[in-house]
N, C-alpha and C positions, 0 to 999 in steps of 0.2 A: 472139325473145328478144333482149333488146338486147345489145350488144357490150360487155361489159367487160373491162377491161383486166387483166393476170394482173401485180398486184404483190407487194412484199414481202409486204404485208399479207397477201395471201390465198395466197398459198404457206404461211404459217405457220399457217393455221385447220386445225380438227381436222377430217377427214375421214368422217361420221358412216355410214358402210356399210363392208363387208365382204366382197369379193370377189363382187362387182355387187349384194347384194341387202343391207339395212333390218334387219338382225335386231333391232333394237329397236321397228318397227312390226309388229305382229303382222300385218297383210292386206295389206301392202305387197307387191310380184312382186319376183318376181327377175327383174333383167336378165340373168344369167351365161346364157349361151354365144344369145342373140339378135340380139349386132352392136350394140346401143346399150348406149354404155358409162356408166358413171354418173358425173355433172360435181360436181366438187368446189365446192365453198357459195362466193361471191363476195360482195363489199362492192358494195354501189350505191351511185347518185351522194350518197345520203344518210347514206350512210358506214354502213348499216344491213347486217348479214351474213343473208346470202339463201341457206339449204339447208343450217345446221348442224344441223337437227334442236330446236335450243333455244327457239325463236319470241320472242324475248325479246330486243332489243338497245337499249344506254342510249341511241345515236341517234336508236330507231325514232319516228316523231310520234308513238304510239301511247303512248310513255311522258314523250312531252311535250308532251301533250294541252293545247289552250287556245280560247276560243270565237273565236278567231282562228286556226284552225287552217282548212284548205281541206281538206275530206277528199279531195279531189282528187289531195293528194301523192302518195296510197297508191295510184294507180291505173297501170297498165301492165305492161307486161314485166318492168321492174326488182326489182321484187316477186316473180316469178314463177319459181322452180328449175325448168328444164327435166327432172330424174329424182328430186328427193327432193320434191316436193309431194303434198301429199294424196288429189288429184285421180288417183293413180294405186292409190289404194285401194279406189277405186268394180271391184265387179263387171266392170262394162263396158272398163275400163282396163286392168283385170288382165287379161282376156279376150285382149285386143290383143299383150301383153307374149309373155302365155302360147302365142298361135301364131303370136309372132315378127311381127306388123304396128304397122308403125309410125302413131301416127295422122296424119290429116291434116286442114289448115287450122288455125285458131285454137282455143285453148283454150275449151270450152263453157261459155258464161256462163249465167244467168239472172238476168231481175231480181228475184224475187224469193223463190226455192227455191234453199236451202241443199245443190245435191247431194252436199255431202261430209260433210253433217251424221253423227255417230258414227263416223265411216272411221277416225277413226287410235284 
């Protein structure tokens, strides 16, 4: 996860959980009483808010799309919420939550399977 910086800005974002767990994602786990705690939504370098639950920001390239756009922006860590992403809605993820194992190495990609397809 890359390192961001803890400013005004993101001191003031809304916190979208509830004493460790999602109650607005229905398949979402609870982190309460596992030891990983849940990180509050951060601004990246694109000024784009990462884990309020809204997926929606005037920054994002996504909402200012042009055929000069690099889809490459959108790729890496900075995009990526360490506790409020999708990816923790898969079976397999809850599973891990559920008896307290943290995962390990890099988040699983595919190139070209949607594994979080319907999760949230």
């Amino acid at each position: 996860m890359a390192d961001h910086k803890n400013n005004k800005e993101e001191n003031n974002l809304e916190k979208p959980y509830i004493e460790e767990t999602m109650p607005h994602q229905a398949s979402s786990p609870s982190f309460k009483g596992t030891g990983m705690k849940m990180q509050p939504p951060f601004v990246n370098d694109y000024g784009v808010v990462i884990g309020d639950s809204k997926y929606n920001s005037e920054n994002s390239p996504l909402n200012n799309w042009s055929e000069d756009t690099d889809p490459e922006i959108m790729a890496g860590d900075q995009w990526v919420h360490p506790t409020n992403d999708i990816g923790w809605n898969t079976a397999e993820n809850r599973d891990l939550i559920e008896k307290n194992v943290k995962p390990k190495g890099a988040p699983f990609t595919h190139p070209t399977k949607d594994t979080s397809f319907r999760k949230d």
